[in-house]
C-alpha positions as CSV (number, residue, x, y, z in Angstrom):
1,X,0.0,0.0,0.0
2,X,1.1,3.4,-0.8
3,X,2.4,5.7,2.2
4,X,-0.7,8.3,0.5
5,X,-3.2,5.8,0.8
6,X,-2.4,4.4,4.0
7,X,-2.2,8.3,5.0
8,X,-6.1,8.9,3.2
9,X,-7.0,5.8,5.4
10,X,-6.0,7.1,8.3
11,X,-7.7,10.9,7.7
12,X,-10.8,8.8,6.9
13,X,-10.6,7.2,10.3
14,X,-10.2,10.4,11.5
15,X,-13.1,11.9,10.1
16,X,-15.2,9.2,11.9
17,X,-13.8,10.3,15.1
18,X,-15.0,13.5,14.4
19,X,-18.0,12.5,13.5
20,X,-18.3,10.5,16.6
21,X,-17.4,13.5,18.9
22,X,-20.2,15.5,16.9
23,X,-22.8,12.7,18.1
24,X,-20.9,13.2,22.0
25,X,-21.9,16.8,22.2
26,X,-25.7,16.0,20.2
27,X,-26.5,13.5,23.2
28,X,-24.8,15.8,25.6
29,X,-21.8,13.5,27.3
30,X,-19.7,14.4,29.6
31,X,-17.6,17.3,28.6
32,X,-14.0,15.2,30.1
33,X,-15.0,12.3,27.9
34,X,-15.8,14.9,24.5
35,X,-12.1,16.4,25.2
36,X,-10.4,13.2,25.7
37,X,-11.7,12.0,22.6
38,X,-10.9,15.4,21.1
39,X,-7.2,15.2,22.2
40,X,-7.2,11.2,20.9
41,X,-8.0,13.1,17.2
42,X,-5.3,15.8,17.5
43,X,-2.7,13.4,18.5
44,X,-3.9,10.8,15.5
45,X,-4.0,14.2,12.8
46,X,-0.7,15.5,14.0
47,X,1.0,11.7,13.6
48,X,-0.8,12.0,9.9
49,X,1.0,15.3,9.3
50,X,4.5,14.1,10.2
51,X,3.4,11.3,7.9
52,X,2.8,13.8,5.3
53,X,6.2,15.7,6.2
54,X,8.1,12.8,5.6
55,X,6.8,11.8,2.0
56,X,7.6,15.4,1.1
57,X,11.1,15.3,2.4
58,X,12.1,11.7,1.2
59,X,10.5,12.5,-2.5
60,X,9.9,16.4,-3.3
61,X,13.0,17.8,-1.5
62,X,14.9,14.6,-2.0
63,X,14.2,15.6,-6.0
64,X,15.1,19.1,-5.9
65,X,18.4,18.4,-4.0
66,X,19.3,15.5,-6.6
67,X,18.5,18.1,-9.4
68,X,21.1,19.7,-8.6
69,X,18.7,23.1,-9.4
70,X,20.1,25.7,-7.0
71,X,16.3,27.1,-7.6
72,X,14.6,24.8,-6.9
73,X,16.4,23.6,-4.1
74,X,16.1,26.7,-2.3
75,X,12.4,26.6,-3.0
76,X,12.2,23.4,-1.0
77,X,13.7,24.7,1.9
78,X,12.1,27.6,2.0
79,X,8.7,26.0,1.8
80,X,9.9,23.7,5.1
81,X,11.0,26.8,6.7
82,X,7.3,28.5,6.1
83,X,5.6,25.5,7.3
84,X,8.1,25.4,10.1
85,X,7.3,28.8,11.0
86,X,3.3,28.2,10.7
87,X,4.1,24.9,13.7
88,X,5.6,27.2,15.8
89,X,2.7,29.6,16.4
C-alpha cells in the first residue's frame, strides 16, 4: 500500500472520530470524555501530518536536492521553513 493511501485511510478514520465527537456533544456527554476523545484526534491528525512531512522530504525535497537546481532547491527549503514557521505559532 502506498504511504498516500495508507495516509487517506488514516484521515478517513479520523473523520469518523469527528464524526463520533459531533454525536458526543448532540447526546450531551460528559464534557472530560468529549475532550479526551478530542485530544485522541489531534494526537492521531498531528501523527498524519508528520506522515505527510516525511513523504515530502524523502520525495519532493529529496528531487530538488538530486536536481542539482540551485532554484529549486532553495524553494524546497524555503517551503519547510514556512511550514516550520506556521508549527511554531
Amino acid at each position: 500500500m502506498q504511504q498516500s493511501s495508507k495516509t487517506i485511510n488514516r484521515l478517513r478514520r479520523l473523520e469518523g472520530q469527528v464524526r463520533g465527537i459531533i454525536k458526543m456533544l448532540e447526546e450531551d456527554r460528559y464534557c472530560i470524555d468529549v475532550l479526551n476523545r478530542m485530544q485522541a484526534v489531534k494526537s492521531a491528525l498531528a501523527r498524519a501530518e508528520s506522515e505527510i512531512l516525511k513523504d515530502h522530504a524523502n520525495s519532493c525535497v529529496a528531487e530538488a536536492i538530486e536536481s542539482g537546481d540551485a532554484e529549486a532547491q532553495r524553494e524546497k527549503v524555503s517551503e519547510l521553513i514556512d511550514l516550520f514557521d506556521k508549527l511554531k505559532r
